[in-house]
C-alpha positions in Angstrom: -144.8 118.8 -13.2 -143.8 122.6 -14.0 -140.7 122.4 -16.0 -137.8 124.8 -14.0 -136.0 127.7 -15.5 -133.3 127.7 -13.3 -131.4 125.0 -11.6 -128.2 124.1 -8.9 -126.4 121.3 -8.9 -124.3 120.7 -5.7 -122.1 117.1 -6.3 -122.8 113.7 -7.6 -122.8 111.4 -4.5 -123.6 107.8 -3.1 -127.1 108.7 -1.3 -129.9 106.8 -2.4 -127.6 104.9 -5.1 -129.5 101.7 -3.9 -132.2 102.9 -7.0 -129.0 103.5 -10.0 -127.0 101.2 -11.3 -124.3 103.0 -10.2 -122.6 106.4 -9.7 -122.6 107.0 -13.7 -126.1 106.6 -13.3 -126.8 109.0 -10.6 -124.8 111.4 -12.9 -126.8 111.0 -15.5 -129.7 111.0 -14.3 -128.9 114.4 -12.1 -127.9 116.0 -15.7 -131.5 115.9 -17.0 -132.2 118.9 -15.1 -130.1 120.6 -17.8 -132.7 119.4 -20.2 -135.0 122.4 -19.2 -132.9 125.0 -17.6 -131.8 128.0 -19.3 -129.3 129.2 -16.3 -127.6 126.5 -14.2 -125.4 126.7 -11.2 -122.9 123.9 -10.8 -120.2 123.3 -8.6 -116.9 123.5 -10.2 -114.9 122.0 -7.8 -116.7 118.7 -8.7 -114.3 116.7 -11.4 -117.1 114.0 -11.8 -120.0 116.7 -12.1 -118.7 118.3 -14.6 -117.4 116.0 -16.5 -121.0 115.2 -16.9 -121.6 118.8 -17.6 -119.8 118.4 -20.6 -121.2 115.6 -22.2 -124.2 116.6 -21.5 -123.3 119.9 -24.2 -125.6 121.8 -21.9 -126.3 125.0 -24.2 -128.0 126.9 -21.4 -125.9 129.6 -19.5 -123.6 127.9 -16.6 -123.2 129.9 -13.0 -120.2 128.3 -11.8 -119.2 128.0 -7.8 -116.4 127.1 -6.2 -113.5 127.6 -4.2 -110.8 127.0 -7.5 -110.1 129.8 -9.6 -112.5 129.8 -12.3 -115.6 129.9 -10.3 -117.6 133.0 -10.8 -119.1 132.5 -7.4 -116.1 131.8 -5.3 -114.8 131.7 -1.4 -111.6 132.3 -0.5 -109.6 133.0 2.8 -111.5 130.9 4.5 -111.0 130.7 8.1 -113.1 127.9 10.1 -113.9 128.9 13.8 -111.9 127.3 16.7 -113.7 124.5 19.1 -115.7 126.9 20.7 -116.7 128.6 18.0 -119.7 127.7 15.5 -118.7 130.2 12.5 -116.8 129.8 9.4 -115.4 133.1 7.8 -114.5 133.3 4.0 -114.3 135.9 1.6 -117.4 135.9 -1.4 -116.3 136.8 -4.8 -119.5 137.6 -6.8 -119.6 138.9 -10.2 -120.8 142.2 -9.0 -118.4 142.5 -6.3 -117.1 140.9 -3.3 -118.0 141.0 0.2 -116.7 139.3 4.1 -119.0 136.9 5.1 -119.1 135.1 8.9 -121.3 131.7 8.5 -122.6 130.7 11.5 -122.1 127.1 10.7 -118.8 124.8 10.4 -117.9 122.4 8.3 -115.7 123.0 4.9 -119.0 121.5 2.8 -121.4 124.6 4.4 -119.1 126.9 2.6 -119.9 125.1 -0.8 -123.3 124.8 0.6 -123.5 128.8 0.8 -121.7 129.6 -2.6 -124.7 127.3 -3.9 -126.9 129.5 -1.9 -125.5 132.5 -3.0 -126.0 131.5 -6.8 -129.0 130.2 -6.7 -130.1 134.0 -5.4 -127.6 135.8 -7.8 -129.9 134.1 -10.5 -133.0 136.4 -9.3 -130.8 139.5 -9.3 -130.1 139.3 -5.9 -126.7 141.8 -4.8 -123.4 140.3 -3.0 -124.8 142.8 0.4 -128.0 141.0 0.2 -126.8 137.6 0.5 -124.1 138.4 3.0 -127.0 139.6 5.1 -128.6 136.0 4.4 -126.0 133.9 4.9 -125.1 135.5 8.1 -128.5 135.5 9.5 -129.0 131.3 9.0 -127.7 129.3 11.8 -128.8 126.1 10.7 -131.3 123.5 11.7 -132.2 121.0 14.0 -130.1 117.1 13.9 -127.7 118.4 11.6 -124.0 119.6 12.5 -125.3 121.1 15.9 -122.0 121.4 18.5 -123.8 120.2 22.5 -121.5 121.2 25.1 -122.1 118.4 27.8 -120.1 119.3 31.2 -116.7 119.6 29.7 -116.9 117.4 26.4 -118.7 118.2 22.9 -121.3 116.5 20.8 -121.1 117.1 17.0 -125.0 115.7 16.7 -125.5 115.3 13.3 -128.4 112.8 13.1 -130.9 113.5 10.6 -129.4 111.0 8.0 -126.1 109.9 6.4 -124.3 109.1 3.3 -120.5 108.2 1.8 -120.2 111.6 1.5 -122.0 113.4 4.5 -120.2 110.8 6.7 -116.5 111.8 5.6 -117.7 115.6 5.9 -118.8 115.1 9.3 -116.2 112.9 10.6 -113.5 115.6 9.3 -115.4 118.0 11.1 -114.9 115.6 14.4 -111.1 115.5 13.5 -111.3 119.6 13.3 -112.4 120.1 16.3 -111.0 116.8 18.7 -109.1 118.2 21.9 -108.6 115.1 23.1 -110.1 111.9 21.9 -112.5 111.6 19.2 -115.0 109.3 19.4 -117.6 108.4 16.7 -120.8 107.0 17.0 -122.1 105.7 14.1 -125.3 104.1 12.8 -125.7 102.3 8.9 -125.8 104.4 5.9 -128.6 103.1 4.6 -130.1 102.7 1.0 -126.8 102.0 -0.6 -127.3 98.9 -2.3 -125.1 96.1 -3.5 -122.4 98.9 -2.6 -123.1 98.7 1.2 -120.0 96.3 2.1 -117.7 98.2 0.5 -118.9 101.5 1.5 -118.8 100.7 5.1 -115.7 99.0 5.2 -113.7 102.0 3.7 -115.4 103.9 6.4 -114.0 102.1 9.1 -110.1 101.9 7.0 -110.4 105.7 6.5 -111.4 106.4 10.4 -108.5 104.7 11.7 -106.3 106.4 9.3 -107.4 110.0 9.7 -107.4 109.9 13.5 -110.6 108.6 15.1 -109.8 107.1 18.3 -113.0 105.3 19.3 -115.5 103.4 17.3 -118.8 103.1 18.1 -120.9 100.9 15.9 -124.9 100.5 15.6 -126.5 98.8 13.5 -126.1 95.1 10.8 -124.2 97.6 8.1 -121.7 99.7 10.2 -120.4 96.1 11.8 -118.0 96.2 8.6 -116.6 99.1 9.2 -116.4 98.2 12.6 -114.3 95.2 11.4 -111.7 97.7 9.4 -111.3 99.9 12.1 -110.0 96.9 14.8 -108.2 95.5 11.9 -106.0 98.5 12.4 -105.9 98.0 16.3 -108.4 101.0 17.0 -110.9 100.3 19.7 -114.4 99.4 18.2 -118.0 98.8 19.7 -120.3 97.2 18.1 -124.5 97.1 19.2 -127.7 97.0 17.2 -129.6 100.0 19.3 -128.7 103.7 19.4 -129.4 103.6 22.9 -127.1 100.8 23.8 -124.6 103.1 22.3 -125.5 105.8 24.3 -125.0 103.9 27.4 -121.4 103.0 25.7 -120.6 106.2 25.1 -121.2 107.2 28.9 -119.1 104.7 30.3 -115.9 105.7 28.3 -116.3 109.4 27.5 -113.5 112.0 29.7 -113.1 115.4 29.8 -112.1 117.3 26.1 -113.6 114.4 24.5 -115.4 115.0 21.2 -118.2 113.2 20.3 -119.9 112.9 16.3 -123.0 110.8 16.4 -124.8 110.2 12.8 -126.6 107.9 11.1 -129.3 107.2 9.0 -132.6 108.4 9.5 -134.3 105.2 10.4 -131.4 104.2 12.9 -132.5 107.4 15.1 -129.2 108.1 16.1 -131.0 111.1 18.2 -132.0 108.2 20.8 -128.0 108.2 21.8 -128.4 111.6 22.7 -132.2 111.5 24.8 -130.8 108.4 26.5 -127.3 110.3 27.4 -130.2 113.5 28.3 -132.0 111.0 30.7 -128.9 109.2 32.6 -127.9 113.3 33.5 -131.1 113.9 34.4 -131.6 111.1 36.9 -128.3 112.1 38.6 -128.6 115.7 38.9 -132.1 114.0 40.4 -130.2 111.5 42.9 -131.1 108.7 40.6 -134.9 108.1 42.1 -137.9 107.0 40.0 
């Protein structure tokens, strides 16, 4: 395999942790990429990254990113959109200049998402104008952080796949945007290893702490969190299929409701939204077969 010249590296997280020993691992192994690089963009705001960073004595060039002061790619005065409103507006700082950008995404981690896109261009000489134009013009991708409006209450569908760290983006994204209840459907992290339990069961402490009002559960792993989250009298759901959750969710969702559905990939959390898609259609239809 080609050896790169350039690399990014975004944050040292849980996914696929089920193949490490543990976190340190992960680390560790994410720093070989500094082995061959001779310019490397790295996420400042990242204690545990660069901490790594530095052991590694990484005598390549380092492009850092970051919302702290410090970073030479940095965003500040950012601004998410309101409810109805799928942009994020921050300020780029660049090394040669600065310029306003409107994302057309939400979510506090697609801003560090587009300062690592915006360094990882900056590396091939690309201007701050440039990649204001590119950010701007991406509007994402399908299964991941797309807002539904469904007759008066939202879906956050976020269903291509989930880990530790995706999870607590998305469901602070849920709590961003709830109007009235937020309800979160949620299918197993997968791939996590001996650290499964544990991983799960904070989920479902830290949901009932930060304000998720409904609990959906799907699948053998996400029944701990489940567990936490009645612990701390919050009204849970437990079933094994996404579609049973769908038909869940239909019988309790109301008006300014907000919805997050995730999961990993091999839960297909998407089948909570086709079989919410075909109760509406057979009732706009009269309910015939």
């Amino acid at each position: 395999i080609a050896e790169p010249d350039f690399g990014v590296l975004t944050n040292i997280g849980l996914a696929h942790i089920e193949g490490f020993k543990d976190i340190a691992t992960v680390r560790k192994s994410k720093m070989e990429l500094l082995d061959s690089v001779g310019l490397a963009a790295v996420n400042l705001d990242d204690e545990f990254l660069m901490e790594g960073v530095a052991v590694a004595v990484y005598q390549g060039r380092l492009l850092r990113f970051g919302l702290a002061e410090g970073a030479d790619i940095r965003a500040t005065d950012v601004e998410p959109g309101k409810r109805d409103q799928r942009e994020t507006a921050f300020r780029l700082h660049m090394p040669d200049g600065e310029v306003p950008v409107k994302l057309g995404l939400t979510g506090m981690f697609n801003v560090y998402n587009a300062l690592a896109a915006a360094s990882a261009t900056y590396m091939f000489g690309i201007c701050a104008e440039d990649i204001k134009e590119g950010l701007e013009s991406f509007k994402g991708v399908p299964m991941r952080m797309e807002l539904k409006d469904m007759r008066g209450y939202t879906i956050i569908s976020d269903v291509y796949n989930a880990n530790p760290s995706s999870m607590e983006e998305a469901v602070k994204e849920l709590i961003r945007l709830k109007k009235a209840r937020a309800i979160a459907v949620l299918g197993d992290m997968l791939e996590l290893g001996t650290y499964s339990e544990t991983a799960h069961s904070r989920l479902g402490r830290w949901m009932a702490d930060i304000g998720v009002d409904v609990f959906i559960a799907v699948g053998a792993e996400m029944r701990a969190a489940a567990r936490e989250f009645s612990a701390a009298g919050k009204e849970a759901h437990v079933t094994d299929s996404a579609e049973e959750a769908g038909s869940i969710m239909r019988t309790m969702v109301h008006e300014d409701d907000t919805v997050l559905v995730k999961g990993s990939r091999s839960m297909r959390m998407e089948d909570v939204l086709e079989s919410n898609n075909t109760h509406a259609a057979n009732k706009e239809g009269g309910g015939g077969i």
